[in-house]
C-alpha positions as CSV (number, residue, x, y, z in Angstrom):
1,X,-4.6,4.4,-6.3
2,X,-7.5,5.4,-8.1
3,X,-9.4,5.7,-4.6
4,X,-9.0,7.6,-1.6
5,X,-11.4,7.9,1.6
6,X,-11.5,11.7,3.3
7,X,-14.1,13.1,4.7
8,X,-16.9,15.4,3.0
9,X,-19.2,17.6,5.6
10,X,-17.3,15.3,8.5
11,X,-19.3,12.2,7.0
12,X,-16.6,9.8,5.9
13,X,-16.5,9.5,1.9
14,X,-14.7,7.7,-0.7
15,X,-13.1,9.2,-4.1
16,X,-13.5,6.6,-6.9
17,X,-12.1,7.3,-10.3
18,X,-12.6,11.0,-9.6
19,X,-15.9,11.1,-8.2
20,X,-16.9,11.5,-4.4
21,X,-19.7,9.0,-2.6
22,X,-20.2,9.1,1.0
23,X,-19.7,6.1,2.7
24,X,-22.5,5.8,4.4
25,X,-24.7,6.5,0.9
26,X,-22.9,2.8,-0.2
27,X,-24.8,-0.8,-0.4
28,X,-24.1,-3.3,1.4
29,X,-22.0,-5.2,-1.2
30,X,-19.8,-1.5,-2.1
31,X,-18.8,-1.6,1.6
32,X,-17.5,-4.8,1.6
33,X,-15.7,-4.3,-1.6
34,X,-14.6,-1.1,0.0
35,X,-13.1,-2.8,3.1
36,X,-11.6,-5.4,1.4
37,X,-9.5,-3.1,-0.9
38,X,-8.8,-1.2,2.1
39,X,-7.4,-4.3,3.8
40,X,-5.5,-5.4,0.1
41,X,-4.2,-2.2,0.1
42,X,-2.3,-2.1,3.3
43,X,-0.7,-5.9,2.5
44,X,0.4,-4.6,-0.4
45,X,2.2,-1.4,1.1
46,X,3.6,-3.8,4.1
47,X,5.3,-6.2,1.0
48,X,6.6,-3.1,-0.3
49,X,8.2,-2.4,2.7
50,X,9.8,-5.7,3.2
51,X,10.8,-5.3,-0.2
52,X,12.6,-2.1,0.4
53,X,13.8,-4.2,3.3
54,X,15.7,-7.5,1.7
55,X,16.8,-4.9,-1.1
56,X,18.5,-3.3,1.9
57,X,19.6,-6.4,3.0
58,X,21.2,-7.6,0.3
59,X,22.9,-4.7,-0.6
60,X,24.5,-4.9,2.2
61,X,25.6,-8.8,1.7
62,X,26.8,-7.4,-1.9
63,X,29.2,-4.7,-0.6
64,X,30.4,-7.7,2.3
65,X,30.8,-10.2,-0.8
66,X,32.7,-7.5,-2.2
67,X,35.4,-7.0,1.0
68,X,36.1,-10.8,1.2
69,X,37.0,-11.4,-2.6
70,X,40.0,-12.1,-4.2
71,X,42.1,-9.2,-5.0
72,X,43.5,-9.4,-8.9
């Protein structure tokens, strides 16, 4: 992601595009934006996960398919 939030002088900060701004030093209107990438990005890395989960899955269906077909 283009953002990250670490901390600068133990004040909580946020990178953005390269460029450090303290948390605290945000409007209003940046926090909430803030937060509500912060809460978009965490659904997006729990669908990735159940992504890697049903590919999983159904790699494992695939190799059973596999066992109980025909032999030519």
């Amino acid at each position: 992601t283009p953002w990250s939030t670490p901390k600068m002088n133990d004040q909580p900060k946020v990178t953005i595009d390269g460029k450090d701004y303290l948390i605290s030093d945000l409007s209003d209107e940046a926090k909430a934006e803030l937060g509500s990438m912060t809460v978009v990005d965490q659904k997006i890395a729990n669908l990735n996960q159940e992504i890697a989960i049903m590919q999983t899955a159904r790699n494992a269906y695939a190799r059973a398919l596999g066992a109980v077909l025909p032999k030519n």
